[in-house]
N, C-alpha and C positions, 0 to 999 in steps of 0.2 A: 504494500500500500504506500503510494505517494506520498509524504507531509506536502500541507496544505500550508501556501504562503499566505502571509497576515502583513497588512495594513493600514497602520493607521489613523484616523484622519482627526487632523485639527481639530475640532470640537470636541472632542475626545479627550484631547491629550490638554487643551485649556480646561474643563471641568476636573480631569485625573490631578492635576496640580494644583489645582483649587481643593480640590479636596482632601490630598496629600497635607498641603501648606497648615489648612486648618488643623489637623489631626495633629500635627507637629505642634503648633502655635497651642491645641488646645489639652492634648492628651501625652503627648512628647515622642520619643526617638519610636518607642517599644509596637506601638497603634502603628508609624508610619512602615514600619518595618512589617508588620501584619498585610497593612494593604499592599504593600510589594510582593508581599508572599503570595497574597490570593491571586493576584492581579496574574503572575507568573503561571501559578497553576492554572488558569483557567485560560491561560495563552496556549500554554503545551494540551491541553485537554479539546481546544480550538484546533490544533497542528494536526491531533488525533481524529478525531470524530467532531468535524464541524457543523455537525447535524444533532450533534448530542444534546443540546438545551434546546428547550422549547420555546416556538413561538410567541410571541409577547400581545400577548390581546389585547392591549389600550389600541396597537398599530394594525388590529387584523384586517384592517382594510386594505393593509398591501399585502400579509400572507409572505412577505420574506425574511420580514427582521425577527431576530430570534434573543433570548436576552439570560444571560447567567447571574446572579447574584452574588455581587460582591460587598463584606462587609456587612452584611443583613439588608440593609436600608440601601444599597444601593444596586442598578441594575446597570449590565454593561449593554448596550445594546449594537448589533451586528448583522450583517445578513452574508450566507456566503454564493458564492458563482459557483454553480458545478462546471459551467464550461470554461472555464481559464482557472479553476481550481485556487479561488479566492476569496480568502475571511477580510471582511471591511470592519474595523470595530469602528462605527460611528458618532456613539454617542457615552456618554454616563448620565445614569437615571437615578435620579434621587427619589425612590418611589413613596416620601410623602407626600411630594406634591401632586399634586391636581393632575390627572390624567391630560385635561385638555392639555395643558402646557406641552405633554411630551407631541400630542399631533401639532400643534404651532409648529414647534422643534423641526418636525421631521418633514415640513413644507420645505424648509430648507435645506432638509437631507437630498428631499426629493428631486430639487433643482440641477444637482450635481451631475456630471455626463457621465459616471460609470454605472448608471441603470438602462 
């Protein structure tokens, strides 16, 4: 079996460091060292089986993004290409907010040329 190449995208990695920053700023080294950990596992678990997490229902009206949880509270969210054999991590989802919020979000995901 091929590993599956992973990609990151800007929005992503601005919320990942937002959210990093604060845990540092508000819990210290040991929390930030956690999110890297999960953060990593669920990278190689994507390399694996990028089919392995499930679809994210706030988005099921597009039926490709698919979303792992990182941290309890937060959701990574991603979609993969079977034909170019590609994980997009798009997003992190703070899932106490408001559903709507995440479809706003993803008008702009939407936008993007690699759909």
């Amino acid at each position: 079996m091929e590993i599956v190449e992973i990609k990151v995208e800007r929005l992503f990695l601005v919320e990942f460091r937002k959210c990093v920053a604060y845990a540092l700023s508000e819990f210290g080294r040991k929390t930030v060292k956690n999110w890297n950990a999960e953060y990593e596992k669920i990278r190689h678990r994507l390399e694996m089986m990028p089919t392995g997490y499930p679809f994210v229902p706030e988005l099921q009206k597009w039926q490709k993004y698919r979303g792992a949880i990182i941290m309890k509270n937060f959701k990574i969210i991603y979609f993969y290409d079977e034909d170019s054999n590609l994980v997009r991590i798009v997003d992190l989802w703070d899932l106490r907010q408001d559903p709507r919020k995440l479809n706003m979000r993803d008008r702009r995901i939407e936008r993007k040329d690699y759909h």
